[in-house]
C-alpha positions as CSV (number, residue, x, y, z in Angstrom):
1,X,-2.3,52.9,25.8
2,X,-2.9,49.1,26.7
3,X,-0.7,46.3,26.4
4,X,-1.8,43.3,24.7
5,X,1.4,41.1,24.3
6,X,4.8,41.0,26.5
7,X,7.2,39.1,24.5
8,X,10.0,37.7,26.9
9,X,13.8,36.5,26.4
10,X,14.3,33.1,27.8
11,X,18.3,32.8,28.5
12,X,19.6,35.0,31.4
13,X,16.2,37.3,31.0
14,X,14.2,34.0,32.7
15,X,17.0,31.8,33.8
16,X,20.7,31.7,34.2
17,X,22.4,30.7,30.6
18,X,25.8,32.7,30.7
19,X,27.7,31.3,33.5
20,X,27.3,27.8,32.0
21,X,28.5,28.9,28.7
22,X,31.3,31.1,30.7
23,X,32.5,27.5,32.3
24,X,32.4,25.6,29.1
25,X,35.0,28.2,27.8
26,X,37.2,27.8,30.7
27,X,37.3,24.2,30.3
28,X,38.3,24.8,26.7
29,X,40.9,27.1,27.2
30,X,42.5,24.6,29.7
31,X,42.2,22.1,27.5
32,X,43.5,23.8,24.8
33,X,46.3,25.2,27.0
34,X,49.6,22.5,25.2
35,X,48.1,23.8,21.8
36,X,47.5,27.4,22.3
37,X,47.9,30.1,25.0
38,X,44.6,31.0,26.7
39,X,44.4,34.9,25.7
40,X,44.2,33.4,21.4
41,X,42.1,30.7,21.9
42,X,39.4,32.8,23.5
43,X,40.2,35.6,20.4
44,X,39.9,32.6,17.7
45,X,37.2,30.6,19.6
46,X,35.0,34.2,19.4
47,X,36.1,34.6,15.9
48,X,34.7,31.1,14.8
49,X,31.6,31.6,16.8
50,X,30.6,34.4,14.6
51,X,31.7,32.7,11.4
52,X,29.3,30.0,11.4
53,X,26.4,32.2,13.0
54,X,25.2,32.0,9.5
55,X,25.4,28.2,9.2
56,X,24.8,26.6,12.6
57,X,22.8,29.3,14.3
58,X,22.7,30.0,18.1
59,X,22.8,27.8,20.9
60,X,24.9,25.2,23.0
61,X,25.3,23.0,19.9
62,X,26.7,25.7,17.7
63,X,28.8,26.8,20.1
64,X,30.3,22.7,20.6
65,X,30.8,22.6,17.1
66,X,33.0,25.9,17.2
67,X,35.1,24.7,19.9
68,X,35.6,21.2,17.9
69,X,36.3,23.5,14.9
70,X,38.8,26.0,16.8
71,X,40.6,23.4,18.5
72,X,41.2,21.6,15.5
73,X,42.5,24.6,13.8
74,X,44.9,24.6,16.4
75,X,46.0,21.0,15.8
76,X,44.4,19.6,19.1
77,X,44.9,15.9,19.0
78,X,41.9,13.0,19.0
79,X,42.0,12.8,22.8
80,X,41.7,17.0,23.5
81,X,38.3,16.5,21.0
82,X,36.9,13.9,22.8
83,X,37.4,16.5,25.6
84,X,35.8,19.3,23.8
85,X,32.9,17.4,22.9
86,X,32.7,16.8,26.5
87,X,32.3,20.3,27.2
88,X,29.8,20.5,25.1
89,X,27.4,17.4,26.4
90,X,27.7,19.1,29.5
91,X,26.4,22.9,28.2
92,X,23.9,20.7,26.6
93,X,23.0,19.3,29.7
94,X,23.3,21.6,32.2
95,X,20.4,22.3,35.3
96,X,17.8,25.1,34.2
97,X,18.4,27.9,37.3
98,X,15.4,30.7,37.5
99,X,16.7,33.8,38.0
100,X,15.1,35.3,41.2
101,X,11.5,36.4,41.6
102,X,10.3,35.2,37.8
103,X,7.7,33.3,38.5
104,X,6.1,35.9,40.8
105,X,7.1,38.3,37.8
106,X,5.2,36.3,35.2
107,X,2.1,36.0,37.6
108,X,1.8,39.9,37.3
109,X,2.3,40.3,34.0
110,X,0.0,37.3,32.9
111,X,-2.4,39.4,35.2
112,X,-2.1,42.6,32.5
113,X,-1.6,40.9,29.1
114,X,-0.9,37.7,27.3
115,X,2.8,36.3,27.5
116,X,4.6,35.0,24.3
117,X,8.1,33.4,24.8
118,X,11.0,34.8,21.9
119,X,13.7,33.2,21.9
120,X,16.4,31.9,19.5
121,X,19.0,28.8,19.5
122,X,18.7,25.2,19.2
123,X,14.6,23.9,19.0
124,X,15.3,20.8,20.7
125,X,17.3,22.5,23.7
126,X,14.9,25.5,23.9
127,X,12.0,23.1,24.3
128,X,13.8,21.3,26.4
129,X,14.9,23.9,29.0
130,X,11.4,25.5,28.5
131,X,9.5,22.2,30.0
132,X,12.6,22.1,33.0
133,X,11.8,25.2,34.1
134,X,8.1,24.5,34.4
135,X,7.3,27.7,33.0
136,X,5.3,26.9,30.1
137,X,1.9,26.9,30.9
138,X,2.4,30.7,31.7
139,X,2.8,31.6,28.3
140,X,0.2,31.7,25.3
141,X,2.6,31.3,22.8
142,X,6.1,29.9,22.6
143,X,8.6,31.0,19.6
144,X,12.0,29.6,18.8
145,X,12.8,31.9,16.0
146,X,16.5,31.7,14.2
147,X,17.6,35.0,14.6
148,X,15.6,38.0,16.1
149,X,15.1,41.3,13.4
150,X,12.3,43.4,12.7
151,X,10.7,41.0,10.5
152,X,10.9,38.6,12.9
153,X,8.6,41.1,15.4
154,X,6.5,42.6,13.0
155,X,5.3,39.1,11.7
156,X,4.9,37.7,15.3
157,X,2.7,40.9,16.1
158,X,0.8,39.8,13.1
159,X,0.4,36.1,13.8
160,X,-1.0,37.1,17.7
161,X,-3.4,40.0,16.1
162,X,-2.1,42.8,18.1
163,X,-0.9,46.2,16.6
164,X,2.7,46.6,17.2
165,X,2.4,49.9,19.4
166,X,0.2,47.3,21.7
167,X,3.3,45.3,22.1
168,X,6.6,45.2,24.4
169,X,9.5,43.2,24.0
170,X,11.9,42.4,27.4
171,X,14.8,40.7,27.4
172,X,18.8,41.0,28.4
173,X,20.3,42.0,24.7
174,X,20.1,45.2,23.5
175,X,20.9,43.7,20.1
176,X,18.7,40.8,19.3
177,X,15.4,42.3,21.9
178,X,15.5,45.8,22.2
179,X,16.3,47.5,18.7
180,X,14.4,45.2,16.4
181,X,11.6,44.9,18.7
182,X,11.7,49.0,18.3
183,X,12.3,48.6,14.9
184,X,9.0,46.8,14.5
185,X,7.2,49.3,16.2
186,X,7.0,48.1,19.7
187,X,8.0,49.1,22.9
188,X,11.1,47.4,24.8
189,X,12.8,46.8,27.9
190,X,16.2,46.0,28.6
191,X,17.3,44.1,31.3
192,X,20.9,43.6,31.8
193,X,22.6,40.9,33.1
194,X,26.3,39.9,33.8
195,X,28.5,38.4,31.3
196,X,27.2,39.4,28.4
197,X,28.3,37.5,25.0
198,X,29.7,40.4,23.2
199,X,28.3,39.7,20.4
200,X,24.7,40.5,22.1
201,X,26.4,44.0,22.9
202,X,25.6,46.9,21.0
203,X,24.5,50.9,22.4
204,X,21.4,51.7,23.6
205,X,18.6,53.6,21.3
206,X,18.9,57.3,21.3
207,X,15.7,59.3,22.7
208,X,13.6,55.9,22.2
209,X,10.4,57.0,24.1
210,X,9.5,53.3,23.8
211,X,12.4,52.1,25.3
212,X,13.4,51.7,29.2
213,X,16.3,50.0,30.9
214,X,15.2,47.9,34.1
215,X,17.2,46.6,36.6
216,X,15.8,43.4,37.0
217,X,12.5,42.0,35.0
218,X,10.4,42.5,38.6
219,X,9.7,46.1,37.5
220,X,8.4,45.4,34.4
221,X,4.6,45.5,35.6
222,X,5.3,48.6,36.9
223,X,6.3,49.6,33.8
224,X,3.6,48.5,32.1
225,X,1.3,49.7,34.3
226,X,3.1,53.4,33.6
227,X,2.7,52.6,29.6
228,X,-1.0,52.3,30.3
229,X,-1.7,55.1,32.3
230,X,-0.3,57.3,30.4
């Protein structure tokens, strides 16, 4: 069966994302080390996260204002904000580092079908990071959706004409990429990476014919390749 449409992750499926949110938390627990002991700021600072998923969404900015809110839950003075906020310019602002071999990875799979970016946070940081990485111009289509569900996929599929079981989703969270794009009707690839955000984490699909685990996004034309030759 062909493949019409490869949706693709951006964070830590196309470049590094993680690592810089990993050092933003260290500076905040060290910050926050006269107020709170490291070990419950990280348990509160991941509680408040989720809390205002609803209201602030994903992204670098959501996750400033939950360290401003969690450090002044824990009675963090004017000066440790200023810090925090700190932290948080510098996620903002931090380099855009591909991860290895993607833009030789994108060439082949432009090569099979046409590439759609999905990926949720901030617009303005997305887009942002999109044009740094000077990836854009290998993607048809470029969507900076909310939150990721099988709505979200099924009405994508829809807006790019192509019949769901012509479509595959990649991307690093089993959560928000592989089980609604599955859900929708698609096939999907998961492609771990290192430090995780927990929140992201959730089991694999049981018997999913549509689904594979890759170990880095380099074999996914070969995967393709196997979808349509079979």
């Amino acid at each position: 069966m062909p493949i019409d449409l490869i949706c693709l992750d951006a964070d830590d499926t196309l470049w590094h994302n993680m690592r810089f949110f990993a050092a933003a938390e260290e500076a905040f627990v060290a910050m926050l080390a006269p107020f709170a002991e490291a070990g419950i700021a990280r348990e509160r600072l991941a509680e408040v996260e989720v809390r205002n998923l609803p209201l602030y969404g994903y992204g670098a900015k959501s996750f400033t204002l939950s360290m401003i809110e969690t450090a002044l839950e824990f009675g963090a003075d004017a000066g440790a904000v200023r810090d925090v906020l700190e932290a948080g310019r510098a996620l903002l602002a931090h380099p855009v580092e591909l991860l290895d071999g993607i833009e030789a990875t994108l060439e082949a799979l432009a090569a099979r079908a046409r590439l759609v970016l999905v990926t949720k946070g901030d617009l303005l940081h997305q887009e942002m990071k999109l044009a740094a990485s000077g990836l854009g111009e290998r993607f048809h289509g470029v969507e900076i959706v909310s939150d990721k569900t099988d709505q979200t996929f099924a009405r994508l599929f829809a807006r790019y004409g192509v019949a769901p079981e012509r479509a595959l989703m990649a991307g690093d969270s089993i959560r928000s990429d592989v089980l609604p794009a599955l859900a929708a009707g698609a096939w999907a690839a998961f492609v771990p990476q290192e430090g995780a955000w927990a929140h992201e984490v959730a089991p694999p699909p049981v018997d999913a014919a549509r689904f594979r685990e890759l170990g880095s996004l380099a074999e996914l034309p070969a995967w393709v390749a196997e979808i349509e030759e079979a």
